[in-house]
N, C-alpha and C positions, 0 to 999 in steps of 0.2 A: 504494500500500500504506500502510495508517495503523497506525502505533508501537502496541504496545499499553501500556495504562497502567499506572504507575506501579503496584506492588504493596507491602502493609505485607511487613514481614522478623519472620515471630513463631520467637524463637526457642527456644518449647514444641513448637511441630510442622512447621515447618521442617525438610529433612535438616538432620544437623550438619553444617559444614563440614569439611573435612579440617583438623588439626592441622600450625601450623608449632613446630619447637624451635628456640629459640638457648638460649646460655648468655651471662650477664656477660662484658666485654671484659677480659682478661686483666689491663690497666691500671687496671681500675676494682673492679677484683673485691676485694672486704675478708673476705671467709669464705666456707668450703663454696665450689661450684661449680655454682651449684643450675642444672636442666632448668628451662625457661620452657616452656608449651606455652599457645600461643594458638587459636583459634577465631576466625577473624575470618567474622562473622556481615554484616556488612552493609559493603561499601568505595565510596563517591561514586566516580563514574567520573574524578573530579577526583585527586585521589587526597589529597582534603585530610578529609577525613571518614571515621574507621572506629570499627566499633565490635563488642563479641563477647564472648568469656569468657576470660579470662587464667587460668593455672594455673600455681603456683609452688612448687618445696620449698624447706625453708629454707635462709638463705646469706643475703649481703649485699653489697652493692655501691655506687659512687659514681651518682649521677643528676644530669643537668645537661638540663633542660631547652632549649631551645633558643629563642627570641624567634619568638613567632608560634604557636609549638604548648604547649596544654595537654591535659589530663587530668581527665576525671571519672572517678572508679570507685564504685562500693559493693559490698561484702563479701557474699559467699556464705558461704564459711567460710572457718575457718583466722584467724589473726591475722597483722598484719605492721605495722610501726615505719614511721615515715619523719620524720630528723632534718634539719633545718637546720642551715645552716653555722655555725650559732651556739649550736648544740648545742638547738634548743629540739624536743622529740620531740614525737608524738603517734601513739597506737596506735589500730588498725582493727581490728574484729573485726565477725562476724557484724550484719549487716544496717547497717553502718555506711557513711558516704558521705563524699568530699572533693574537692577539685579540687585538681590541683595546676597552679600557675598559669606560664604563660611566665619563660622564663629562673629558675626556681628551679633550686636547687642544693644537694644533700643525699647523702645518708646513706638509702639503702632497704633493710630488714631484713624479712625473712620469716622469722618466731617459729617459726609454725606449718605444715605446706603451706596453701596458700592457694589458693581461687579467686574470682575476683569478674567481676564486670560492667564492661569498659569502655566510654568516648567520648573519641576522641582528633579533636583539632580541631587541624588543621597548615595554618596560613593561609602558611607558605614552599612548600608543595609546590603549593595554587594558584598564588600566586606565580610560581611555575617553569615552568606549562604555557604 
């Protein structure tokens, strides 16, 4: 029997995925208590690669990236903050894009609801298989 091949993941006409929710970790949480509702559109069988639609209301909370995993996103809509420990901010808004990079450490603030486009790349969770 031969595998069949690889397929592109278009996420125009693709079903949607099912939605997962969390909420910020009670320790980490600095306003509101905002519903996350993710999409995750495409996951590496690795389980180091995923990528889909994030949705957020506003609230805000601490982020500590972890060594090995980053973050691209770009803005659908909605606005949202994300400070550094050193207080230096930068706001995302419609059609905007950023990476945020292994082991950052901040301050993440959703102004507006929001939703955008993620890729999370988690070279610890290769690591682990």
């Amino acid at each position: 029997m031969t595998a069949s091949p690889p397929r592109l993941i278009d996420f125009q006409t693709d079903p949607e995925p099912l939605p997962s929710h969390d909420r910020p970790r009670p320790e980490r949480l600095v306003a509101g208590n905002p519903d996350r509702t993710t999409w995750t559109h495409y996951s590496a069988s690795q389980g180091d690669f995923d990528c889909g639609i994030w949705a957020c209301e506003p609230g805000a909370w601490r982020i500590a990236f972890p060594a090995g995993k980053e973050e691209f996103f770009h803005v659908i809509s909605g606005r949202l903050r994300i400070s550094d420990d050193a207080g230096n901010a930068h706001e995302f808004g419609p059609g905007d894009a950023c990476v945020i990079p292994a082991g950052f450490t901040g301050l993440f603030e959703v102004l507006e609801p929001v939703r955008k486009h993620f890729v999370v790349l988690d070279r610890a969770a290769a690591d682990a298989i």
